[in-house]
PDB file of N, H, CA, C and O in Angstrom:
ATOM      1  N   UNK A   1      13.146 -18.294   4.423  1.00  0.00           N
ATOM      2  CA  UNK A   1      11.728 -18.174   4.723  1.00  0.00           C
ATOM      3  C   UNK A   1      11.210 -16.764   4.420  1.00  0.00           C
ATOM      4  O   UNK A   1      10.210 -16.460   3.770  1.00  0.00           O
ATOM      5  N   UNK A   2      12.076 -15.988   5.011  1.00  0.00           N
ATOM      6  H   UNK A   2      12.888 -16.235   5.539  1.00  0.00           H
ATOM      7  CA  UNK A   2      11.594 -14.191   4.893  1.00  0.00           C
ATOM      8  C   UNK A   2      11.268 -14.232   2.683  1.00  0.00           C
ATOM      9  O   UNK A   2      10.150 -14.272   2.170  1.00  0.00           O
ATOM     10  N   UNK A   3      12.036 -14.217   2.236  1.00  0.00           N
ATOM     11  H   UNK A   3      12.944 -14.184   2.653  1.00  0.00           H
ATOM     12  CA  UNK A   3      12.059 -14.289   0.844  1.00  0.00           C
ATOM     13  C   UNK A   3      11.035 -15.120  -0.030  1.00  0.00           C
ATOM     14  O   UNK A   3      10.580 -14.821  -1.135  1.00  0.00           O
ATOM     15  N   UNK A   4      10.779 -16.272   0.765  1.00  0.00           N
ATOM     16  H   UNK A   4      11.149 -16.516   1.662  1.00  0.00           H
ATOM     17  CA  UNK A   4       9.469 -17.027   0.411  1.00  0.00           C
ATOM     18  C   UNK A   4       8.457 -16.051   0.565  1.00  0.00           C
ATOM     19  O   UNK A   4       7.796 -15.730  -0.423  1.00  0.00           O
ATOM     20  N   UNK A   5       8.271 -15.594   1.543  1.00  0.00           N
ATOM     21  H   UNK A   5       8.808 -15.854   2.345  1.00  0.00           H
ATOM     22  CA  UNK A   5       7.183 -14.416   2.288  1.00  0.00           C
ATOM     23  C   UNK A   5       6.827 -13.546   1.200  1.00  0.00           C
ATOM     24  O   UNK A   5       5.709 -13.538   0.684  1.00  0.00           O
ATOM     25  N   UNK A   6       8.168 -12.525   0.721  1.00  0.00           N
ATOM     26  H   UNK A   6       9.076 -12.531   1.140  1.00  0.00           H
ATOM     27  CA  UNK A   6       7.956 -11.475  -0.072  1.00  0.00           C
ATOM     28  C   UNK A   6       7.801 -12.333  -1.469  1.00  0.00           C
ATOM     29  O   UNK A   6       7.130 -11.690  -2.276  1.00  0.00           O
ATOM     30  N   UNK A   7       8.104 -13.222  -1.824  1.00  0.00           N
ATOM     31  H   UNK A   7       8.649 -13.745  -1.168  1.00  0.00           H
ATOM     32  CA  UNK A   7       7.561 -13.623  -3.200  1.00  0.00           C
ATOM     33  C   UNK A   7       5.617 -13.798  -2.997  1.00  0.00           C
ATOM     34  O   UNK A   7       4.627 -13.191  -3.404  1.00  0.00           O
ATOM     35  N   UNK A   8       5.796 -14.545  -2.454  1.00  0.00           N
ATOM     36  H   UNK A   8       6.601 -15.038  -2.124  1.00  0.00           H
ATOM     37  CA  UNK A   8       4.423 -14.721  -2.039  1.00  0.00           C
ATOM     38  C   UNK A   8       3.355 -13.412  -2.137  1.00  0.00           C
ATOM     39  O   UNK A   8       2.440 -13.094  -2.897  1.00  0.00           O
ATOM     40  N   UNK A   9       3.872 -12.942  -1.161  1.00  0.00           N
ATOM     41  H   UNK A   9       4.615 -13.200  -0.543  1.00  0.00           H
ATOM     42  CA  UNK A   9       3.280 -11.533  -0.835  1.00  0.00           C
ATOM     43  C   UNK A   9       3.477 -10.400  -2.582  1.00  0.00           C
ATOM     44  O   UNK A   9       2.452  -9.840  -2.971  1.00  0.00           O
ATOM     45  N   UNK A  10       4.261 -10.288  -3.077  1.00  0.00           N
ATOM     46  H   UNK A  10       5.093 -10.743  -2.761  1.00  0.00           H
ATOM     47  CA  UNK A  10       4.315  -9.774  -4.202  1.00  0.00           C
ATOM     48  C   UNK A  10       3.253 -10.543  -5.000  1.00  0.00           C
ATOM     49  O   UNK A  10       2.323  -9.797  -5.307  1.00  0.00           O
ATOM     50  N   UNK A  11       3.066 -12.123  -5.538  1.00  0.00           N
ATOM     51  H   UNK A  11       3.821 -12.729  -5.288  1.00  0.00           H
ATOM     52  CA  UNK A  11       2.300 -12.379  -5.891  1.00  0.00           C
ATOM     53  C   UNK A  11       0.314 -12.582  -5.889  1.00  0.00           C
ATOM     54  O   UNK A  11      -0.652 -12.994  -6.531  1.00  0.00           O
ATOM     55  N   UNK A  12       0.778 -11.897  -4.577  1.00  0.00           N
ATOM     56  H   UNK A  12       1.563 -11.563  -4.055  1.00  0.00           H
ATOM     57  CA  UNK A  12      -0.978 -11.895  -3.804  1.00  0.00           C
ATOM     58  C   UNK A  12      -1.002 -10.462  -4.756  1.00  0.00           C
ATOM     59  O   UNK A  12      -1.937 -10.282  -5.535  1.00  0.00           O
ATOM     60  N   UNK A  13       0.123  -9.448  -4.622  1.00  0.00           N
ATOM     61  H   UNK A  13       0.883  -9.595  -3.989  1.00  0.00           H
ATOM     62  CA  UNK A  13       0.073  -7.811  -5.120  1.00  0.00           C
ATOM     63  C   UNK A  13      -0.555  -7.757  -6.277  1.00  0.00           C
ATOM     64  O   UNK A  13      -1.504  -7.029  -6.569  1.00  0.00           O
ATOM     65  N   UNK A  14       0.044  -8.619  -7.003  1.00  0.00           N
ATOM     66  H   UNK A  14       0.815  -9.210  -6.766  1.00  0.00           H
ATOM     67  CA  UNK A  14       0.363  -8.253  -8.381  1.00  0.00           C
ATOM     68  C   UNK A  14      -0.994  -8.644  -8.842  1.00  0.00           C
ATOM     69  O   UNK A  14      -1.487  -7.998  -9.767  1.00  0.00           O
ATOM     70  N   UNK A  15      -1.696  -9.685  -8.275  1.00  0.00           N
ATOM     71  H   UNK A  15      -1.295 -10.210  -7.524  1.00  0.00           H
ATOM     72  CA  UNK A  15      -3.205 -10.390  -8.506  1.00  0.00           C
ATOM     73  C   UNK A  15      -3.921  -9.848  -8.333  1.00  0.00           C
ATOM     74  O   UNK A  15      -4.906  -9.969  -9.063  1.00  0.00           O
ATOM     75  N   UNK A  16      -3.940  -8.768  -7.139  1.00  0.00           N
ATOM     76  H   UNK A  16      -3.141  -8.669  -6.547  1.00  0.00           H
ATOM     77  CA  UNK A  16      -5.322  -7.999  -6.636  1.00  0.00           C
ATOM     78  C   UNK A  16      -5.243  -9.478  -5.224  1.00  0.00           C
ATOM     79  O   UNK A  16      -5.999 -10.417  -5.473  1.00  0.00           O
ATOM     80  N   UNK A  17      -4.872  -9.535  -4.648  1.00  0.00           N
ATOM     81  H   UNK A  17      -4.257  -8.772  -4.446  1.00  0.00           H
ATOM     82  CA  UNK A  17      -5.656 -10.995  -3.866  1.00  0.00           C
ATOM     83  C   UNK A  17      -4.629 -10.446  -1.962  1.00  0.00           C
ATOM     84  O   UNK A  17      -4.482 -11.262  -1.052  1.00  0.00           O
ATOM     85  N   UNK A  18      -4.381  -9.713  -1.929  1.00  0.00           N
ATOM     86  H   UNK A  18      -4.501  -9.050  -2.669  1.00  0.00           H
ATOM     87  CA  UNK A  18      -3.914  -9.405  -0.272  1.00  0.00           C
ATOM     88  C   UNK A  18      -4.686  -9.570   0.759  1.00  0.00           C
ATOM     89  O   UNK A  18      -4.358  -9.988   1.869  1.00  0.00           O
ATOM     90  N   UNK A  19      -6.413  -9.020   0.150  1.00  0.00           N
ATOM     91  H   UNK A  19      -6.680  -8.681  -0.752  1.00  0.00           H
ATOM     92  CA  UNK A  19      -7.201  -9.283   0.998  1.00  0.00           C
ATOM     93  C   UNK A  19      -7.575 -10.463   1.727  1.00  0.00           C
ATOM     94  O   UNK A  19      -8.089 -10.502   2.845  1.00  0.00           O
ATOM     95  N   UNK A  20      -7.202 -11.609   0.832  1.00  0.00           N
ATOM     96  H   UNK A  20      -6.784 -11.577  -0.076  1.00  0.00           H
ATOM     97  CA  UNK A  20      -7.208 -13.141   0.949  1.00  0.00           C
ATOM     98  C   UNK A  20      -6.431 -13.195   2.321  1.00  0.00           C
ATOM     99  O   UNK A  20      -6.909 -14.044   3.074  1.00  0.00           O
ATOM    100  N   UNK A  21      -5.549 -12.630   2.744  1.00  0.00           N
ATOM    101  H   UNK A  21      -5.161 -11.941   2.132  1.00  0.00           H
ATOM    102  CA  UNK A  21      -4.735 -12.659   4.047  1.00  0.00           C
ATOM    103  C   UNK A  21      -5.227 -11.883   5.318  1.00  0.00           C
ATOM    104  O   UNK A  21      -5.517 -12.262   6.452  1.00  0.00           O
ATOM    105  N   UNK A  22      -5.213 -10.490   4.624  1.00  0.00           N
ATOM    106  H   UNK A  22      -4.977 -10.182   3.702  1.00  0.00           H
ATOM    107  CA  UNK A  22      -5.356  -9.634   5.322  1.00  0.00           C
ATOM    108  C   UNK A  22      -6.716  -8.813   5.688  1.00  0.00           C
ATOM    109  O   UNK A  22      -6.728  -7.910   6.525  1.00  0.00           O
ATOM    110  N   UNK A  23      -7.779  -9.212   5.006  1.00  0.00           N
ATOM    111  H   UNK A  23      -7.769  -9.946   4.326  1.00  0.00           H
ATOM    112  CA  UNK A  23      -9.014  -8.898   5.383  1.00  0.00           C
ATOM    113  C   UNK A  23      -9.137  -7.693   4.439  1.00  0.00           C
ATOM    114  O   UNK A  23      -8.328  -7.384   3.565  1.00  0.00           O
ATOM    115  N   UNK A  24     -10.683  -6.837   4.866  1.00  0.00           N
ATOM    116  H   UNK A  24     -11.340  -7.087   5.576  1.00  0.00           H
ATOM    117  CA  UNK A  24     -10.818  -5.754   3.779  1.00  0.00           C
ATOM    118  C   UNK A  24     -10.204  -4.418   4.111  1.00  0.00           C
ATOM    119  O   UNK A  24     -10.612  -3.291   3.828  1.00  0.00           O
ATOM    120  N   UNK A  25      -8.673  -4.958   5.059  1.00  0.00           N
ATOM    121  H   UNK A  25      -8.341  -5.873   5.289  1.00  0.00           H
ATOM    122  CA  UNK A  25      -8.174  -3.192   5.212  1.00  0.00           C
ATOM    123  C   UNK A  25      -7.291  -2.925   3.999  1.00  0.00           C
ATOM    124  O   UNK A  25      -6.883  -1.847   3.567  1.00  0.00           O
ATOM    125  N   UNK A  26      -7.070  -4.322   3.499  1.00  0.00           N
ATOM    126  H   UNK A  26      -7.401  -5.197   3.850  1.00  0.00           H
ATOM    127  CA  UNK A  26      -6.381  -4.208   1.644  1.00  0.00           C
ATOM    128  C   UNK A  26      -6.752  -4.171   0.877  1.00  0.00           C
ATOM    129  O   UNK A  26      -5.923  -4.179  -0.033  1.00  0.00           O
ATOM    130  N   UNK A  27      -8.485  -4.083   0.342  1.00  0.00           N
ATOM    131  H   UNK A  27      -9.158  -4.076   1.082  1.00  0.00           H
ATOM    132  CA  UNK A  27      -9.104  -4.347  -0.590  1.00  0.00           C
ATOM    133  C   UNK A  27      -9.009  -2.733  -1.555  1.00  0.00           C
ATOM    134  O   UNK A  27      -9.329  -2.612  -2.738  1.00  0.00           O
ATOM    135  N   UNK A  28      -8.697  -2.078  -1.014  1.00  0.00           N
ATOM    136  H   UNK A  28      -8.438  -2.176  -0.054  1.00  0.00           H
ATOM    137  CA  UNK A  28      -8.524  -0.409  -1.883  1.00  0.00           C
ATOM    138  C   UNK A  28      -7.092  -0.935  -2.753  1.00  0.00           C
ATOM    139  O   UNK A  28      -7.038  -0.682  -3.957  1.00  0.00           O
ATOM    140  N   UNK A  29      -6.174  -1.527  -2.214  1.00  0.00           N
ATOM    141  H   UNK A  29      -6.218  -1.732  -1.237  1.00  0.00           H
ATOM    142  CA  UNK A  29      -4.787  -2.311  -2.958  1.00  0.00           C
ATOM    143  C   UNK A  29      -5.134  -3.396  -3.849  1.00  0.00           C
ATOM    144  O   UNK A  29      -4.518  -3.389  -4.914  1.00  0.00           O
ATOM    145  N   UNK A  30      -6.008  -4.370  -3.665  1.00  0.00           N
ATOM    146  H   UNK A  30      -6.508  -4.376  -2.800  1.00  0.00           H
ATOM    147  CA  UNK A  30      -6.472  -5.149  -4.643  1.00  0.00           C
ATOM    148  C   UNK A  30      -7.070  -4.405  -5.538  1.00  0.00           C
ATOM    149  O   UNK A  30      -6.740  -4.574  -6.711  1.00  0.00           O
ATOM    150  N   UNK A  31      -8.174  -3.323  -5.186  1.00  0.00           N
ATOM    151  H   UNK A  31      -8.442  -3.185  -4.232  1.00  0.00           H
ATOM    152  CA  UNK A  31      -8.914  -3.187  -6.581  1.00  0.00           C
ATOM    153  C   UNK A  31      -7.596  -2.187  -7.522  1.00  0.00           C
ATOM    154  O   UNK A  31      -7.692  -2.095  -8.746  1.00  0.00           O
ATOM    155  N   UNK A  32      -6.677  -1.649  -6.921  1.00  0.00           N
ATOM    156  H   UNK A  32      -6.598  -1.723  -5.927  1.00  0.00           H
ATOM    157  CA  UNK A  32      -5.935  -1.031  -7.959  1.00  0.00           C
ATOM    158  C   UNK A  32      -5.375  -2.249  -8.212  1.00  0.00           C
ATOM    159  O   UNK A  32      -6.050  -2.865  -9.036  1.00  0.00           O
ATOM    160  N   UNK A  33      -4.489  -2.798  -7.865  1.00  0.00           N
ATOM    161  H   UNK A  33      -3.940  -2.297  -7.195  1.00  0.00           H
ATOM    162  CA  UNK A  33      -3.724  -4.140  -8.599  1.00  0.00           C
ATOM    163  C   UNK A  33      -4.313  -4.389  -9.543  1.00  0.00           C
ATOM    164  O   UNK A  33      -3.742  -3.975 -10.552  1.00  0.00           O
ATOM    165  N   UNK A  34      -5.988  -5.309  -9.874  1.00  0.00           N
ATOM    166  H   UNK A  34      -6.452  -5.645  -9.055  1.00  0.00           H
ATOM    167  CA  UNK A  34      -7.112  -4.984 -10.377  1.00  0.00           C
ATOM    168  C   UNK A  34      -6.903  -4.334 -12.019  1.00  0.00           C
ATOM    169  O   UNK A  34      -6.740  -4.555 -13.219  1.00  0.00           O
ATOM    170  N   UNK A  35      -7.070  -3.326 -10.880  1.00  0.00           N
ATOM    171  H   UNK A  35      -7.203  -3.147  -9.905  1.00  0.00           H
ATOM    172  CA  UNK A  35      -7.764  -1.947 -12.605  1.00  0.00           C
ATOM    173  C   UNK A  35      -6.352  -2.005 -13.302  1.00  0.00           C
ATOM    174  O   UNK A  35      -6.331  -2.429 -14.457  1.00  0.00           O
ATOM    175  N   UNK A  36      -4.922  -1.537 -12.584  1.00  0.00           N
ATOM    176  H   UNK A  36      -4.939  -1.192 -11.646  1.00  0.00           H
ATOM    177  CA  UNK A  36      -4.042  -1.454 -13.194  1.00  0.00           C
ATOM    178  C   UNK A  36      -3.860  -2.903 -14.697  1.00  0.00           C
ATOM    179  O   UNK A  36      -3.679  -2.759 -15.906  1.00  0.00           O
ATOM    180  N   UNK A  37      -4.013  -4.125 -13.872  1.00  0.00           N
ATOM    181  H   UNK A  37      -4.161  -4.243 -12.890  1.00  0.00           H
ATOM    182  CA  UNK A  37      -4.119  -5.051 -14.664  1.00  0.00           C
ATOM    183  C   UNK A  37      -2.673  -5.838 -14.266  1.00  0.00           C
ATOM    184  O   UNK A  37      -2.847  -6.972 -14.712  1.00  0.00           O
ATOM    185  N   UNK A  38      -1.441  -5.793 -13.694  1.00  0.00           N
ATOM    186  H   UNK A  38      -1.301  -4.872 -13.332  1.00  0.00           H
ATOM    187  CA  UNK A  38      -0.310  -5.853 -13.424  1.00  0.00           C
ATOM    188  C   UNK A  38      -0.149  -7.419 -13.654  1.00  0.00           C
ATOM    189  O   UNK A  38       0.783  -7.985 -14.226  1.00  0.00           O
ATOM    190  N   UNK A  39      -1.808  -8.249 -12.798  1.00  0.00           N
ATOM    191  H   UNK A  39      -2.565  -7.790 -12.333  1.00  0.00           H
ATOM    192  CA  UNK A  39      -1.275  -9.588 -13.521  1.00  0.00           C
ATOM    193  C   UNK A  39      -1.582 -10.086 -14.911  1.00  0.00           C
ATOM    194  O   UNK A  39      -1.023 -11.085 -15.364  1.00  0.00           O
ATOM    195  N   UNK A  40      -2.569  -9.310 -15.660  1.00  0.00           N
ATOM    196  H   UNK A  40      -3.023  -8.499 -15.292  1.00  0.00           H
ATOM    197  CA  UNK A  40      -2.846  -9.204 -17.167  1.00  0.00           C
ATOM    198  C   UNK A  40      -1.676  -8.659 -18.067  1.00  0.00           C
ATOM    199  O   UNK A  40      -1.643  -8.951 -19.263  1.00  0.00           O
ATOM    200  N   UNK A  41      -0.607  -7.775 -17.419  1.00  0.00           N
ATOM    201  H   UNK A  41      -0.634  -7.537 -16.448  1.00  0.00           H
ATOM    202  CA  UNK A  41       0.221  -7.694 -18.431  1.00  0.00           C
ATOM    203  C   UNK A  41       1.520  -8.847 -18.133  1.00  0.00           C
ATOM    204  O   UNK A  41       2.467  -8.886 -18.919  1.00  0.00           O
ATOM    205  N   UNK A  42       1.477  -9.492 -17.288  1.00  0.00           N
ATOM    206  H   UNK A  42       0.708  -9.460 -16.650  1.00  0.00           H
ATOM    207  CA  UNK A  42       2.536 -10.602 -17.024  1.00  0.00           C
ATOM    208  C   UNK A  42       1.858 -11.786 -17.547  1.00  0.00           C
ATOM    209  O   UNK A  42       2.532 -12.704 -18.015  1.00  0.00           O
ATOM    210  N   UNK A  43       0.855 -11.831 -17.515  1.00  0.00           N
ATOM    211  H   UNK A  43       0.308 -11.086 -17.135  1.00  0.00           H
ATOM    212  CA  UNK A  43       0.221 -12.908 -18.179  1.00  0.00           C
ATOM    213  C   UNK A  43       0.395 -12.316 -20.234  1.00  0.00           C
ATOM    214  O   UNK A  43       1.175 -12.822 -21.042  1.00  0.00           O
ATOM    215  N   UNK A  44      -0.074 -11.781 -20.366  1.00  0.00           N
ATOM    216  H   UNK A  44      -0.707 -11.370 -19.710  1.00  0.00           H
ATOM    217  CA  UNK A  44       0.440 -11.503 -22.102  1.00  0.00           C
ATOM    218  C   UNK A  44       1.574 -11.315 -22.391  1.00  0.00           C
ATOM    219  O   UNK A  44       1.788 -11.413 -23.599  1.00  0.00           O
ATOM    220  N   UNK A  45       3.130 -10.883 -21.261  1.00  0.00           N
ATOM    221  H   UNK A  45       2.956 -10.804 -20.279  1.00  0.00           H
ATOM    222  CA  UNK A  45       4.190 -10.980 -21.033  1.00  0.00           C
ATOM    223  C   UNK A  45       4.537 -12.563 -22.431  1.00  0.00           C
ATOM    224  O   UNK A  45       4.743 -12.657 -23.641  1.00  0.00           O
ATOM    225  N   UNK A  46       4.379 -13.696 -20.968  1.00  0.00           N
ATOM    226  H   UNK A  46       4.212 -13.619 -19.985  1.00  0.00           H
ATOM    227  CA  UNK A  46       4.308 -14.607 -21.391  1.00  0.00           C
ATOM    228  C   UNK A  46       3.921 -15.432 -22.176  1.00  0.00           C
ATOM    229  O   UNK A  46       4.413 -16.550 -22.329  1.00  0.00           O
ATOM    230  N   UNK A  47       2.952 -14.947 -22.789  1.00  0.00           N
ATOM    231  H   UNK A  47       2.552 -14.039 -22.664  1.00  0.00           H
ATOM    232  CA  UNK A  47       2.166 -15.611 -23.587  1.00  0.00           C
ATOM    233  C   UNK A  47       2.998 -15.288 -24.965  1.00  0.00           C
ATOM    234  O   UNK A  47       2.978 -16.013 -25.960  1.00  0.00           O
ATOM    235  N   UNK A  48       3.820 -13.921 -24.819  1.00  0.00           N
ATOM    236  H   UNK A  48       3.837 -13.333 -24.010  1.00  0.00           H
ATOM    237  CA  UNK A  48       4.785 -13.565 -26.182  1.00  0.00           C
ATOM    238  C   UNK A  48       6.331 -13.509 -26.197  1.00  0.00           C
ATOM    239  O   UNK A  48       7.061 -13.054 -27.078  1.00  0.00           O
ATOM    240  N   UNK A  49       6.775 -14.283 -24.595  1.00  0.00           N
ATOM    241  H   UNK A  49       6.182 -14.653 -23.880  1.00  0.00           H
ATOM    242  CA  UNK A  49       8.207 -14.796 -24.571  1.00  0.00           C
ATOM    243  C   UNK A  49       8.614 -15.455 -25.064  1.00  0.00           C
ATOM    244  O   UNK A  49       8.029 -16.507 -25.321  1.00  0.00           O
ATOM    245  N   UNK A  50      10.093 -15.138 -25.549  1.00  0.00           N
ATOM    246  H   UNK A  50      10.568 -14.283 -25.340  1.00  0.00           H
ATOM    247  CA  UNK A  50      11.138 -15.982 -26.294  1.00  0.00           C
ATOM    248  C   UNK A  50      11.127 -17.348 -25.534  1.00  0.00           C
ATOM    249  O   UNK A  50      10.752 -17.425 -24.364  1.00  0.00           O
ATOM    250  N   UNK A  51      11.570 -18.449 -26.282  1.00  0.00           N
ATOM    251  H   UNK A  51      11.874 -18.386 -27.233  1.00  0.00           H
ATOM    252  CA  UNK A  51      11.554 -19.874 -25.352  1.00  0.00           C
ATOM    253  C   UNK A  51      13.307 -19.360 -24.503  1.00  0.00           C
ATOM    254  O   UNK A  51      13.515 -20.109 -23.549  1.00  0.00           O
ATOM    255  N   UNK A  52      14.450 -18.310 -24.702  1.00  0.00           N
ATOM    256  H   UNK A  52      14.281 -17.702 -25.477  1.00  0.00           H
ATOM    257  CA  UNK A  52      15.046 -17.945 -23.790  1.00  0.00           C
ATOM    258  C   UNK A  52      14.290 -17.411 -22.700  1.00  0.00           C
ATOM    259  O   UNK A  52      13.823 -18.331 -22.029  1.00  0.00           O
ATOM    260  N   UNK A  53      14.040 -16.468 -22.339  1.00  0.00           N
ATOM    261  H   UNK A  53      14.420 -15.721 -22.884  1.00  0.00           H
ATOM    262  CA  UNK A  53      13.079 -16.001 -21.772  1.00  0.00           C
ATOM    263  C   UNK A  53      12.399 -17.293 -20.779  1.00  0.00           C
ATOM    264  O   UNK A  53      12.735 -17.501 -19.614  1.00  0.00           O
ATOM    265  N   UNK A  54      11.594 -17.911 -21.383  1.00  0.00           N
ATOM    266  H   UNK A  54      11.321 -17.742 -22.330  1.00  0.00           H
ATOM    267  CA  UNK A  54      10.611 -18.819 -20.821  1.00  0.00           C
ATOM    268  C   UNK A  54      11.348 -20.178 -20.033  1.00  0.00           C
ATOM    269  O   UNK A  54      10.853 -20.935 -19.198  1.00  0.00           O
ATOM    270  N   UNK A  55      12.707 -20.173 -20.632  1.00  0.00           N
ATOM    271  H   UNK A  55      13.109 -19.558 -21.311  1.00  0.00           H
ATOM    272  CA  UNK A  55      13.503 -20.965 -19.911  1.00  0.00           C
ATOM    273  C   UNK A  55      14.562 -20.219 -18.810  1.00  0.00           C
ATOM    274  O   UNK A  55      15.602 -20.739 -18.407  1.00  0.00           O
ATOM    275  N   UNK A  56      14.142 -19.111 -18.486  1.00  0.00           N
ATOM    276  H   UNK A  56      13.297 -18.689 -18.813  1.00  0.00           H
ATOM    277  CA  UNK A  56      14.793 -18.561 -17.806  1.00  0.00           C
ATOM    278  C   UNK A  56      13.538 -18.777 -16.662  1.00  0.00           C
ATOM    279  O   UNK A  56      13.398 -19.600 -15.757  1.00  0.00           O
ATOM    280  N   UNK A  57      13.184 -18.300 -16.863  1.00  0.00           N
ATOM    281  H   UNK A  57      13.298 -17.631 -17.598  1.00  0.00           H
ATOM    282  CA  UNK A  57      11.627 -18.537 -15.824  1.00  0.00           C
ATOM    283  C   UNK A  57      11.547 -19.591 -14.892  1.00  0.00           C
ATOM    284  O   UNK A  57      11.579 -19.726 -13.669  1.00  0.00           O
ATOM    285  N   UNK A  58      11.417 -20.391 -16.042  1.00  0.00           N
ATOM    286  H   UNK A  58      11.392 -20.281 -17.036  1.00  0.00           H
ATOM    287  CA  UNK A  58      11.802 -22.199 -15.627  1.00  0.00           C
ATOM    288  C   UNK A  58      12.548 -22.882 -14.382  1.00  0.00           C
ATOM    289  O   UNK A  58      12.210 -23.636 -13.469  1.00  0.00           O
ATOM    290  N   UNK A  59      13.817 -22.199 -14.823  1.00  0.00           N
ATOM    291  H   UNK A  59      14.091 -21.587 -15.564  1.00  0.00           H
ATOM    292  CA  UNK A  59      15.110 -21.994 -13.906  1.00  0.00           C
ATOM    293  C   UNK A  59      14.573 -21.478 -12.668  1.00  0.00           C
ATOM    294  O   UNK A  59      14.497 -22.074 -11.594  1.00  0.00           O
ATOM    295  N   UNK A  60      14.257 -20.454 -12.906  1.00  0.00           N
ATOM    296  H   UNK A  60      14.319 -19.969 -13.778  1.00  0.00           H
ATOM    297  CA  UNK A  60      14.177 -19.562 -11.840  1.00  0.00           C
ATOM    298  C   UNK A  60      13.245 -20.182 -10.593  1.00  0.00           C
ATOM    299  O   UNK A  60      13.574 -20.285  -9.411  1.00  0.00           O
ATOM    300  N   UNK A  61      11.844 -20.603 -11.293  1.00  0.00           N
ATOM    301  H   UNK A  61      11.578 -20.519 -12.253  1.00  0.00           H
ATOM    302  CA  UNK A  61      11.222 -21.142 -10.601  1.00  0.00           C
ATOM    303  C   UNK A  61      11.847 -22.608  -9.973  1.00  0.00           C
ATOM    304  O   UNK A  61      11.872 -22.888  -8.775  1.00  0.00           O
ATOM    305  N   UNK A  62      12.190 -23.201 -10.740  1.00  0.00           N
ATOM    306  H   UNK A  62      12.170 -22.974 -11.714  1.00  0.00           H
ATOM    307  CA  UNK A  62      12.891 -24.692 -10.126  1.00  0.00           C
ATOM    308  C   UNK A  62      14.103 -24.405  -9.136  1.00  0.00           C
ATOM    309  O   UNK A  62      14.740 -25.383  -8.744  1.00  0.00           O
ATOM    310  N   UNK A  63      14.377 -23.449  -8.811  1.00  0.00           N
ATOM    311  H   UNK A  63      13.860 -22.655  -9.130  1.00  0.00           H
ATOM    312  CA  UNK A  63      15.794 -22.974  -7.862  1.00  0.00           C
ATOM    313  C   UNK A  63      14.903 -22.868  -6.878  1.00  0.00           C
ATOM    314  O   UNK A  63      15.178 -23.613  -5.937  1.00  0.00           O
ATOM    315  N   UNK A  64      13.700 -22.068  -6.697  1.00  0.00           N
ATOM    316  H   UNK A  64      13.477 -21.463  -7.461  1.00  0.00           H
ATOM    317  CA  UNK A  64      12.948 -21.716  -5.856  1.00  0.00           C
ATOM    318  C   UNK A  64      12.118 -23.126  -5.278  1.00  0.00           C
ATOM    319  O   UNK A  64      12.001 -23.494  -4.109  1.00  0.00           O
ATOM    320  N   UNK A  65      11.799 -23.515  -6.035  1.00  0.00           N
ATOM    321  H   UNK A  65      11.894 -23.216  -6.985  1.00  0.00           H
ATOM    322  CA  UNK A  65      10.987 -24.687  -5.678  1.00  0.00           C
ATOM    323  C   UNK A  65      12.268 -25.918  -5.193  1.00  0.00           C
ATOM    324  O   UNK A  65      12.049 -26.916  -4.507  1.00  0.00           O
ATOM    325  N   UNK A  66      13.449 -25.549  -5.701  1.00  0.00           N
ATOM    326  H   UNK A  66      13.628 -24.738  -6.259  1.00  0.00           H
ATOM    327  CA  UNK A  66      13.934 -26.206  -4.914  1.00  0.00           C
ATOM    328  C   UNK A  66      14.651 -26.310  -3.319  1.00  0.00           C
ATOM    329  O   UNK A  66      15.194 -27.168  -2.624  1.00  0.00           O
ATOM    330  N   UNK A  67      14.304 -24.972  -3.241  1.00  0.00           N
ATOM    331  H   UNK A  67      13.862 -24.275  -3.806  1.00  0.00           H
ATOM    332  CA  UNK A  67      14.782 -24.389  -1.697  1.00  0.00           C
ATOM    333  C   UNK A  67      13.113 -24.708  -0.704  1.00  0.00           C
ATOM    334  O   UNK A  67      13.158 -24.856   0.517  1.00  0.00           O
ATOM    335  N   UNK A  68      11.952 -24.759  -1.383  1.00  0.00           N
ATOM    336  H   UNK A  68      11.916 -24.639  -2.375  1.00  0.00           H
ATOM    337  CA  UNK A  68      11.082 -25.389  -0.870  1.00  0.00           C
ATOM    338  C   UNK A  68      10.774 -26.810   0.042  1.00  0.00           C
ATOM    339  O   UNK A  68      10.322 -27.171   1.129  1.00  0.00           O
ATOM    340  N   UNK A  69      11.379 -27.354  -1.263  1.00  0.00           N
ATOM    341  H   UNK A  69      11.746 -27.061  -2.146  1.00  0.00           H
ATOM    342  CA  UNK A  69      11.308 -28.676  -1.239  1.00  0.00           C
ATOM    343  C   UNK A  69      12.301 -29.525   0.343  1.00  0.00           C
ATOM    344  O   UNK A  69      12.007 -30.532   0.987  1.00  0.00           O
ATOM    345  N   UNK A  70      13.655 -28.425   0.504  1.00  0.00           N
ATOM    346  H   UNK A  70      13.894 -27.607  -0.019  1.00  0.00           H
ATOM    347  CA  UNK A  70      14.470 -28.554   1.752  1.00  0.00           C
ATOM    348  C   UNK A  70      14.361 -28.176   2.932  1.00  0.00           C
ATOM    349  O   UNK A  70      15.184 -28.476   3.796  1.00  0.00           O
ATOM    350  N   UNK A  71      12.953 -27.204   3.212  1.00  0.00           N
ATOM    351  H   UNK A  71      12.284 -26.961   2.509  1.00  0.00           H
ATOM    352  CA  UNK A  71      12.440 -26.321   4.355  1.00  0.00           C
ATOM    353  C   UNK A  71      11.806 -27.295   4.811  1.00  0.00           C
ATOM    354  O   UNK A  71      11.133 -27.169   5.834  1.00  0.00           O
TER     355      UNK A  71
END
């Protein structure tokens, strides 16, 4: 569960989106997340991964989603 948390929570980071939880005492952390762009360069990441790469992902996510699926 704790590890679900920090994925989660990393992915609110990386978006700009904490505030979504936590109100506007995070919004100075979103707008850098934001400006930096952190989910714009994971998004063009992908968009120019090897299909290794992209099947690693895959994996990764389906391990995860499968520890979901048993909680």
């Amino acid at each position: 569960m704790d590890r679900l948390w920090q994925l989660e929570f990393m992915r609110r980071l990386a978006a700009g989106r904490l505030s979504e939880l936590f109100g506007s005492e995070t919004l100075p952390i979103d707008r850098f997340s934001r400006t930096v762009g952190i989910k714009r360069m994971a998004d063009k990441y992908l968009s120019q991964a090897s299909e290794t790469d992209l099947l690693i992902l895959e994996n990764y996510a389906a391990g995860v989603n499968k520890v979901v699926e048993q909680i």
